[in-house]
C-alpha positions, 0 to 999 in steps of 0.5 A: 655389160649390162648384166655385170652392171646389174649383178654389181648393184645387187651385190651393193643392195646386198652388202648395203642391206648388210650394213657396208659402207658405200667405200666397202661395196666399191671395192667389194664390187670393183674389177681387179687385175687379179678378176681380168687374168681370171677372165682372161684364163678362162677364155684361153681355156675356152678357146683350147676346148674350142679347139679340141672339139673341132679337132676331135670332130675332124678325126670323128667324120674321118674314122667314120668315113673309113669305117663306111668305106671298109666295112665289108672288107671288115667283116669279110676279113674277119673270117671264121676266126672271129678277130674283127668281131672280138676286136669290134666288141672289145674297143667298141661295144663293151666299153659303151655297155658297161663305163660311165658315158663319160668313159664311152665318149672318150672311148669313142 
């Protein structure tokens, strides 16, 4: 579009400015095959991301849904033993405390 239009003659005025010929900025600033099965891939991998968020936001609302509706059950049944609560620190707490955000959001 018009931002690509703008882009390609500033990187004309550029190689202009550095001394190209009006050939060598052509094909400096020419839309290959090898730039469409760039930009394609990229979308592809877009889309992929797109799909892996909606899914992962299914799967959130899920986990949380069933979180809501057994917590008491949860924490009733873990009793005096303490599973659910070793359980909960183990998977839940500690890995938010002390990974990266990155590691706690795949945790998550």
């Amino acid at each position: 579009g018009d931002a690509a239009r703008g882009q390609m003659s500033a990187l004309a005025a550029a190689a202009a400015a550095a001394g190209a010929s009006a050939n060598e900025v052509r094909l400096a600033t020419t839309f290959t095959l090898v730039h469409r099965e760039e930009l394609d891939r990229l979308k592809r991998n877009v889309d992929q991301l797109n799909k892996d968020f909606q899914r992962q936001q299914k799967r959130c609302k899920f986990v949380t849904s069933m979180l809501e509706s057994q917590k008491e059950d949860l924490i009733r049944s873990g009793g005096s033993d303490g599973t659910f609560a070793s359980a909960f620190m183990t998977f839940c707490v500690y890995p938010r405390c002390f990974l990266s955000s990155e590691d706690s959001l795949f945790c998550a």
